[in-house]
C-alpha positions as CSV (number, residue, x, y, z in Angstrom):
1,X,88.7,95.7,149.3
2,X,90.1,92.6,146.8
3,X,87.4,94.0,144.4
4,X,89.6,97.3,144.3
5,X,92.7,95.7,143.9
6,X,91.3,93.8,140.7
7,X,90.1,97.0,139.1
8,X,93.0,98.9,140.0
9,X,95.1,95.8,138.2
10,X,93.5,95.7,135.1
11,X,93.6,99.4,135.0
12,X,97.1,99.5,135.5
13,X,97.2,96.7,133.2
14,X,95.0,98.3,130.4
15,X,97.0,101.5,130.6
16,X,100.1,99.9,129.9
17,X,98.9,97.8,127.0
18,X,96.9,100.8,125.5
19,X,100.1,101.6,123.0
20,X,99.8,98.6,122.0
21,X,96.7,98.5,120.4
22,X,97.4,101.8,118.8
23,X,95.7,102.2,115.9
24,X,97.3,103.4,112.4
25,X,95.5,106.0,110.8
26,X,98.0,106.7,108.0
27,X,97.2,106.5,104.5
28,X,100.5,105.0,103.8
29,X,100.9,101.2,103.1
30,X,99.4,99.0,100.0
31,X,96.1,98.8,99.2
32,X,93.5,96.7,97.2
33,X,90.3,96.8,95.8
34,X,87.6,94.1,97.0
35,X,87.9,92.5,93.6
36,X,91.4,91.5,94.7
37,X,92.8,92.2,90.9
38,X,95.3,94.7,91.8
39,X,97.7,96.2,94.9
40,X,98.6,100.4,95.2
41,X,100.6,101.7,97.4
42,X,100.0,104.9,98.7
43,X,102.6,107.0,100.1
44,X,102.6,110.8,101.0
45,X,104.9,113.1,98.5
46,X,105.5,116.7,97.5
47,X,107.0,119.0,99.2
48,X,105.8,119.0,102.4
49,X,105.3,115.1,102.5
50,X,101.5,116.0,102.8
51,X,99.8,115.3,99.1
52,X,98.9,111.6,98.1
53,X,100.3,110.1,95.7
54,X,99.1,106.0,94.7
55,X,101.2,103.5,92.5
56,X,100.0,100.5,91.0
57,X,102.2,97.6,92.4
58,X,100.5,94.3,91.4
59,X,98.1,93.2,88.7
60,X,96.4,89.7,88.8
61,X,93.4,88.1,86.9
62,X,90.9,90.1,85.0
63,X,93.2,93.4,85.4
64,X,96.5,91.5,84.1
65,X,96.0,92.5,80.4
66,X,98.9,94.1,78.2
67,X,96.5,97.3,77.9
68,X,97.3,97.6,81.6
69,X,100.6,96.9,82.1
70,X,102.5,99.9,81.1
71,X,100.6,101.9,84.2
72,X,102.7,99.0,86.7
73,X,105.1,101.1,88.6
74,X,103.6,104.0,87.6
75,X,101.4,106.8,89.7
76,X,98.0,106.9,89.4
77,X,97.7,109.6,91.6
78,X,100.8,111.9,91.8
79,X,100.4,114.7,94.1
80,X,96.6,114.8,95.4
81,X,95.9,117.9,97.6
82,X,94.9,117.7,101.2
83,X,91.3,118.4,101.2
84,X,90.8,118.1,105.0
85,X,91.5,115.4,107.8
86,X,92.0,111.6,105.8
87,X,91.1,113.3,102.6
88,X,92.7,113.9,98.9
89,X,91.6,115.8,95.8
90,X,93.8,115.2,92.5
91,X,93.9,113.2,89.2
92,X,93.3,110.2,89.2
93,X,95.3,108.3,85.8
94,X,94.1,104.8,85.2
95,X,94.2,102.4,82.8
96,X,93.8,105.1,80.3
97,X,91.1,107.2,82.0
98,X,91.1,110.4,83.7
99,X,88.9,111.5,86.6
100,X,88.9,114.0,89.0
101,X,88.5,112.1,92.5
102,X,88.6,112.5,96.0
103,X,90.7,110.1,98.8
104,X,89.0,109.6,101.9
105,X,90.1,107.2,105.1
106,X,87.4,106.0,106.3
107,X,89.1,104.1,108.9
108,X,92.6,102.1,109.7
109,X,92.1,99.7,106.7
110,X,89.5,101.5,104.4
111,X,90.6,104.1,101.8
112,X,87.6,105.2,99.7
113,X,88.2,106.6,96.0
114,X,85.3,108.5,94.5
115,X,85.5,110.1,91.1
116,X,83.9,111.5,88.4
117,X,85.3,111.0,84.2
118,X,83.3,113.3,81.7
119,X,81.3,115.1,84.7
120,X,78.5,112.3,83.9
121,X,80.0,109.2,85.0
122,X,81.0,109.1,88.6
123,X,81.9,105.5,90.7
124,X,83.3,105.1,94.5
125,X,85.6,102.5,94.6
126,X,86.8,101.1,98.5
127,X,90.2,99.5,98.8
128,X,91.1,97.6,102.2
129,X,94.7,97.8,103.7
130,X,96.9,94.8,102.9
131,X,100.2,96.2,104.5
């Protein structure tokens, strides 16, 4: 009988905590690439609040160049179509180039880029939650 009472406690107990450890699966916060050279933040726009658009926020090291600076503050992505659940397809505008890439979350802290410039040279880059 105490055996029932334990489960039933940390049921009860598990159930009550389960908000809690909620997990956020929006694409919304700031993001950066493993290399740790800049931040984006991502936020939905348009409309109806359901396109992605990503700013450059930060620039540090090997990124921090005067070449790059004018595209702080500014969308890199403005206005990327849903493609399906987690995902985006739009422009991406960076550092001077132009490809046509897809958003994907992967998970809570994982946003994968993937794009293609020229039709020939294609890259996936991942970017891990920061806020």
């Amino acid at each position: 009988m105490q055996v029932f009472k334990v489960m039933g406690a940390l049921a009860l107990v598990a159930g009550l905590s389960a908000p809690a450890l909620a997990v956020d699966t929006s694409v919304v916060g700031v993001w950066q690439p493993d290399n740790k050279e800049s931040d984006y933040q991502a936020t939905l726009c348009g409309d109806d609040q359901q396109r992605l658009c990503l700013q450059l926020v930060a620039l540090r090291a090997g990124a921090d160049k005067p070449k790059n600076r004018p595209y702080l503050g500014k969308n890199i992505v403005d206005g990327a179509k849903p493609k399906g659940d987690k995902s985006w397809q739009g422009q991406l505008n960076l550092f001077g180039q132009t490809a046509d890439a897809t958003f994907t979350l992967k998970g809570p802290d994982v946003l994968e880029m993937s794009g293609c410039a020229y039709l020939v040279v294609c890259k996936t880059i991942k970017l891990n939650r920061i806020k």
